[in-house]
C-alpha positions as CSV (number, residue, x, y, z in Angstrom):
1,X,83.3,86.5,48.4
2,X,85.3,85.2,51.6
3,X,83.4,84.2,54.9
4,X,84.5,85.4,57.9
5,X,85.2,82.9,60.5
6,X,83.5,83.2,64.1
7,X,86.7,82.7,65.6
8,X,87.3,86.4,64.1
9,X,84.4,88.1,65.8
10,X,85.1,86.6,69.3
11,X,88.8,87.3,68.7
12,X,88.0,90.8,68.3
13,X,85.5,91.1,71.4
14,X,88.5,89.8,73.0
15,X,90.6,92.6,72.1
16,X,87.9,95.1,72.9
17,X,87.2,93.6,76.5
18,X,90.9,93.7,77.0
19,X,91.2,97.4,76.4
20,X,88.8,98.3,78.2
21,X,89.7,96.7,81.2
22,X,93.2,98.4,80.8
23,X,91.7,101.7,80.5
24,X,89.7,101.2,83.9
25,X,93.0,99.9,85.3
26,X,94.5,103.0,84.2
27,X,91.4,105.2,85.6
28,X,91.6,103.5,88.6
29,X,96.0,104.0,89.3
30,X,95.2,108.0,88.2
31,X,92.5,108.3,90.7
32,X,94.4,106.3,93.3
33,X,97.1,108.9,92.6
34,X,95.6,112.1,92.5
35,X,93.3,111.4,95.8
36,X,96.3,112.0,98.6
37,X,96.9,115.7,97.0
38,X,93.4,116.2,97.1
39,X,92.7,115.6,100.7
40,X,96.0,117.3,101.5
41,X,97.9,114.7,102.9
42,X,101.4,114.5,102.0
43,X,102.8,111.9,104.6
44,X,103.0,111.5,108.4
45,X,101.9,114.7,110.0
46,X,104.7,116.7,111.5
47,X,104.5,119.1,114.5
48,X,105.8,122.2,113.7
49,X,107.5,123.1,116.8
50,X,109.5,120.1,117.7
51,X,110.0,118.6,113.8
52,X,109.1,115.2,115.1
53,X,105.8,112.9,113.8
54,X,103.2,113.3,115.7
55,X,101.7,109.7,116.4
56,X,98.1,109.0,116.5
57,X,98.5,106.8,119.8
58,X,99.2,108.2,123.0
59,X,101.9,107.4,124.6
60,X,101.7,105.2,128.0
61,X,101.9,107.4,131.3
62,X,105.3,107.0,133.2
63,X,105.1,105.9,136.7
């Protein structure tokens, strides 16, 4: 019968660690992906009238 070297088993965990870790990269891009059309946003916020962004700052008062 043939031993099997230690080396093998930690190889192996390697490779298990590994793909895991890919698969919770590949969780996480999905997620990261799917959350934008989830809370509705699909870019900079238009106004509807006008066409233009609307920006989130106010714009200085002219004197």
């Amino acid at each position: 019968m043939a031993k099997k070297n230690k080396n093998t088993f930690a190889k192996r965990q390697k490779e298990i660690k590994r793909k895991e870790k890919a698969q919770e990269k590949r969780e996480k891009r999905l997620a990261g992906k799917k959350e934008p059309e989830q809370n509705g946003e699909t870019g900079p916020e238009t106004d509807a009238d006008q066409g233009e962004a609307v920006s989130a700052v106010d714009p200085a008062p002219e004197d």
